[in-house]
C-alpha positions in Angstrom: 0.0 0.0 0.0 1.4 3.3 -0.8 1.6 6.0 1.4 -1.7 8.3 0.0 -3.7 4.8 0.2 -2.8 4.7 3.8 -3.1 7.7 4.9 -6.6 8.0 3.3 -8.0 5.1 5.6 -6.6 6.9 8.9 -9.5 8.5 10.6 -8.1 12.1 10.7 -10.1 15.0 13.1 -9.6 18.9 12.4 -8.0 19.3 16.0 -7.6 17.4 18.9 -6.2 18.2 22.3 -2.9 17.2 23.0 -1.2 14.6 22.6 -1.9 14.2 19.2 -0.2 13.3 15.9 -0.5 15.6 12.6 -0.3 14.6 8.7 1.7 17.8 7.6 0.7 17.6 3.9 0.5 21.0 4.1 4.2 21.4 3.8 6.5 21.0 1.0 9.9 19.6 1.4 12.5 21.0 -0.6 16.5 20.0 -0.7 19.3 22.4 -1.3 22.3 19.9 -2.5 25.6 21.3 -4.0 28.7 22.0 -2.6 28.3 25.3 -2.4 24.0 25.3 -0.8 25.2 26.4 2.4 27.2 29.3 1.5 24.4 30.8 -0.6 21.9 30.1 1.4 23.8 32.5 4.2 23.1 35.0 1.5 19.5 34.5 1.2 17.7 34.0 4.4 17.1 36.3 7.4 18.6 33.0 10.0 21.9 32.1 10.3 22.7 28.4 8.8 26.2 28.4 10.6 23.3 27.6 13.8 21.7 25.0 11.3 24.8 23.1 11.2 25.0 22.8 14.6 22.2 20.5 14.6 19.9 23.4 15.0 16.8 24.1 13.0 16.1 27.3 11.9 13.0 29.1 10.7 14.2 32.0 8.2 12.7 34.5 5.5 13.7 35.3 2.0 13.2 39.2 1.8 12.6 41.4 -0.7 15.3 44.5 -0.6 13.0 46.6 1.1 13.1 43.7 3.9 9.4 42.0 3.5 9.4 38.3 3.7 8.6 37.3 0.0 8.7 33.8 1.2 9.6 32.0 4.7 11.0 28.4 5.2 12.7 26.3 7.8 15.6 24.5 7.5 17.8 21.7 9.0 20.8 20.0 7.6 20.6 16.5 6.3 23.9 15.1 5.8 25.5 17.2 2.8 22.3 19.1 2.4 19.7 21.2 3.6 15.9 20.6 3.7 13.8 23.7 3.3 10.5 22.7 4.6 7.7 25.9 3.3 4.0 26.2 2.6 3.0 23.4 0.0 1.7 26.3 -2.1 4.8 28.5 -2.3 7.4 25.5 -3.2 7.7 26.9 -6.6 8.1 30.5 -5.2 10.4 29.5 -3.0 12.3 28.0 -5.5 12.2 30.9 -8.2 12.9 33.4 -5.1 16.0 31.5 -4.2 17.5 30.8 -7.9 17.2 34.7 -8.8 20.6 35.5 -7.7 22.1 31.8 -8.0 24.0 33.1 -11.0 27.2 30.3 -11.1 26.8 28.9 -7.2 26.8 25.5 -7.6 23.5 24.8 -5.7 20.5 23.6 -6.5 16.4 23.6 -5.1 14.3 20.7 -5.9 11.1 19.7 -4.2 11.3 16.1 -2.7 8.7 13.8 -3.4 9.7 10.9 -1.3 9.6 13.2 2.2 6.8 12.7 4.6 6.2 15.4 6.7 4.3 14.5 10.6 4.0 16.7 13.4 3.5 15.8 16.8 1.9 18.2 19.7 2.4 16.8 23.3 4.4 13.2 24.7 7.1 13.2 22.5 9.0 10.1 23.0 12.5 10.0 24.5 14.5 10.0 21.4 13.3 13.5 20.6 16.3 16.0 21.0 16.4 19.7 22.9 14.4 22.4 22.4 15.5 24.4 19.3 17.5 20.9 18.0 17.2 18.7 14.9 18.4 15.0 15.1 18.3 11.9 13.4 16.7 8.6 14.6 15.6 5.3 13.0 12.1 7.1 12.4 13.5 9.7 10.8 15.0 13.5 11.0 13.0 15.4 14.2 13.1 19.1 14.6 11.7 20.2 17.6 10.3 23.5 18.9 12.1 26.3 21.1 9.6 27.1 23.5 6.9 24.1 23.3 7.0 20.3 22.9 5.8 20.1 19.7 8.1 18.6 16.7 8.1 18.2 13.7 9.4 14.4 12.0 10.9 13.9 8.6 10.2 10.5 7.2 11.6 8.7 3.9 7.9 7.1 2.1 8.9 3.7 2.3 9.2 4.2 6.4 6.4 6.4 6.9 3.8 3.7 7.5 5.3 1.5 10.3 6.7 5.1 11.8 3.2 6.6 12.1 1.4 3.4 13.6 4.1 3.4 16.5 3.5 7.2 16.9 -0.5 6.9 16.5 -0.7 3.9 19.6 -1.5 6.6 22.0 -2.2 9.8 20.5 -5.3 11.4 18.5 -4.9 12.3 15.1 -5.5 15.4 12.9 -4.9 16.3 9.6 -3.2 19.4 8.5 -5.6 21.6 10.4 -4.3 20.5 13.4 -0.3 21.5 13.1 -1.6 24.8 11.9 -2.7 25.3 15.8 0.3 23.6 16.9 2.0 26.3 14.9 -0.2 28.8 16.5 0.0 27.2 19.8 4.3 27.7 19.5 3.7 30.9 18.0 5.4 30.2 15.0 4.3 32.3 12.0 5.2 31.6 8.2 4.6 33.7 5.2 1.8 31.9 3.4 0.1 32.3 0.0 -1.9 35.7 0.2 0.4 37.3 2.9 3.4 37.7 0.5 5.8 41.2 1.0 3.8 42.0 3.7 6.0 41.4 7.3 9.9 42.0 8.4 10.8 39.3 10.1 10.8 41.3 14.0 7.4 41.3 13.0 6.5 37.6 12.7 9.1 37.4 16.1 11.7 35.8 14.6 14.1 38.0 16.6 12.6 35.8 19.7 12.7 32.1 17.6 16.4 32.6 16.3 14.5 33.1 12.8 17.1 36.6 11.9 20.1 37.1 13.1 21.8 40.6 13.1 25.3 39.4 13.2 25.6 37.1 10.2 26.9 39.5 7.4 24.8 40.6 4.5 21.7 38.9 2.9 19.3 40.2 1.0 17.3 42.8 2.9 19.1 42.9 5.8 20.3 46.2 5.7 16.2 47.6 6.5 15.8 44.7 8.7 19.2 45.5 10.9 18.1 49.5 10.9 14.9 48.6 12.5 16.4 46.4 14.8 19.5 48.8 16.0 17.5 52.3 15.1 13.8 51.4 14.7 10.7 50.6 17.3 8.1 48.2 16.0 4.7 49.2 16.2 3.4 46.3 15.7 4.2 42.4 16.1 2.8 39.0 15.7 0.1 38.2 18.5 -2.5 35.3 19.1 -6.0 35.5 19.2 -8.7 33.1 19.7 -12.3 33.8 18.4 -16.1 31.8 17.5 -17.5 33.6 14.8 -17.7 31.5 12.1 -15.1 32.5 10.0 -11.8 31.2 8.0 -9.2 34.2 8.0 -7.0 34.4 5.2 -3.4 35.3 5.3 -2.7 39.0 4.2 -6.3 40.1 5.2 -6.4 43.1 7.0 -8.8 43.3 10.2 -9.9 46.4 12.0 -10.7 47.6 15.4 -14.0 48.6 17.1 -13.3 52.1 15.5 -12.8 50.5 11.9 -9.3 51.3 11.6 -6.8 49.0 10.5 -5.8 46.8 13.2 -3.7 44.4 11.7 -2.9 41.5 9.3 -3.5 37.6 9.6 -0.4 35.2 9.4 -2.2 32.0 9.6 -5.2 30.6 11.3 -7.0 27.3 12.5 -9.5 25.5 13.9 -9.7 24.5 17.6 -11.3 22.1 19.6 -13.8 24.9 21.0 -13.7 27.4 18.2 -10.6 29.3 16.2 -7.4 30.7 16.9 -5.3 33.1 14.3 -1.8 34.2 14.4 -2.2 38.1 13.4 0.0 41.4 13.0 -1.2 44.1 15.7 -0.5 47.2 16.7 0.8 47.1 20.0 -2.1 49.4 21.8 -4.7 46.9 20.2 -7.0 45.1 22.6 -7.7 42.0 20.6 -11.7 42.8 19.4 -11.6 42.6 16.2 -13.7 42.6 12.9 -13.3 41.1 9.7 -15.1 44.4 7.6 -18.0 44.8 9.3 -18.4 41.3 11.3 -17.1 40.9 14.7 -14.8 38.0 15.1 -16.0 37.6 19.2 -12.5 37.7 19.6 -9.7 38.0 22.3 -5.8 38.2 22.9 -4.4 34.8 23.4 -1.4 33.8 25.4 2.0 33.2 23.5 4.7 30.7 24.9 7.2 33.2 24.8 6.8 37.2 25.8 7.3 40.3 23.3 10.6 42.1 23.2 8.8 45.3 22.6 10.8 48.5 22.9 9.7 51.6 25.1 
């Protein structure tokens, strides 16, 4: 049995409360191989991959030169080279946005068909490494979270089977829906279709999750995203909130206060066991009501694992 014709017969939920094991088909695996893939990716990402080699993971943007995030991915070395692991619907973006300035580097992007992607929220077993850490195991190559248990697991196809009924023994289990919330829950925000060249990174946090680093050297935009950092004072950074209305926020759509001004942008958002949660851009004097044009989302500010570095 292949590994769609499995996964097809597993009784997947929207959510679950943790533990709980996740399908992660919404994520594409792409692998950077050539001698040369770590070198330019230094040149291209906000994060630094001398951290990755360190059997580190790192979440990182591609920016634009005015410092938006055209595209977001994380990465983790695997032997000789890297995997880039991005929203299933920007691969090819990711892979145009990192060839642009390729000109001779000998390096090259290619999505992986035979990766399996799993997430798991809660229990992880004993062979899962340190917070922030990537390692590999006989299940596969685990990267999990800074500042939650939650990992992610990369598995070759052929293993994925036998891997995922030792994993699934004693958890509930979700499809992609549900490591979208993990995501949320870890307050880990990615650039994804609809919310392109719209966030620094500072503003998705990845000053907090060792997604930028302002020490690394040049890349592209990082001469607007070390001002802000050394000069600047965010107005505005990535926050949670949960909500009931009935209604699937978008990434890139703008919401608005009780006064109907702009309040802020969604990164991501997901269904929940007792309603919705988002991951959205606000302004730091925002107090979490919110409307989507005219309908109020019944929301409020959710708690994130980590706290706000803002500046006074």
């Amino acid at each position: 049995m292949s590994w769609s014709d499995f996964i097809a017969t597993q009784d997947l939920a929207d959510s679950a409360q943790a533990p709980y094991l996740s399908h992660c088909d919404h994520l594409a695996v792409i692998r950077a191989h050539g001698e040369e893939a770590g070198h330019y990716l230094q040149g291209q990402v906000s994060c630094d991959l001398r951290e990755v080699d360190q059997q580190c993971h790192r979440t990182g943007m591609h920016l634009t030169l005015k410092g938006r995030g055209l595209v977001s991915v994380r990465i983790v070395r695997d032997g000789d080279d890297y995997l880039l692991l991005c929203p299933a619907g920007l691969s090819e973006a990711v892979i145009k946005a990192l060839m642009k300035y390729r000109l001779r580097a000998k390096v090259e992007f290619t999505v992986d068909p035979n990766l399996v992607v799993l997430g798991l929220a809660g229990h992880l077993p004993a062979s899962a490494p340190d917070h922030g850490n990537s390692a590999e195991t006989d299940q596969g190559l685990w990267l999990r979270y800074p500042f939650t248990d939650h990992a992610l697991l990369i598995v070759p196809q052929d293993r994925a089977e036998p891997v995922w009924q030792t994993l699934a023994s004693d958890r509930a289990l979700t499809r992609a829906n549900g490591w979208q919330l993990a995501d949320i829950d870890a307050g880990e925000g990615m650039v994804y279709p609809g919310a392109e060249d719209l966030f620094l990174p500072q503003v998705l946090n990845y000053d907090v999750t060792a997604g930028v680093n302002f020490k690394k050297g040049c890349y592209t935009g990082q001469e607007v995203v070390a001002r802000m950092h050394f000069k600047g004072k965010l107005k505005q950074r990535m926050q949670r909130i949960d909500y009931t209305a009935d209604v699937d926020l978008l990434p890139g759509e703008t919401l608005r206060d009780s006064n109907g001004r702009a309040a802020g942008e969604v990164v991501s958002a997901a269904r929940t066991p007792q309603g919705r949660a988002a991951l959205v851009v606000l302004r730091r004097d925002t107090d979490g009501v919110l409307f989507r044009d005219e309908q109020a989302l019944d929301s409020q500010l959710g708690a994130l694992p980590y706290s706000l570095p803002w500046k006074e």
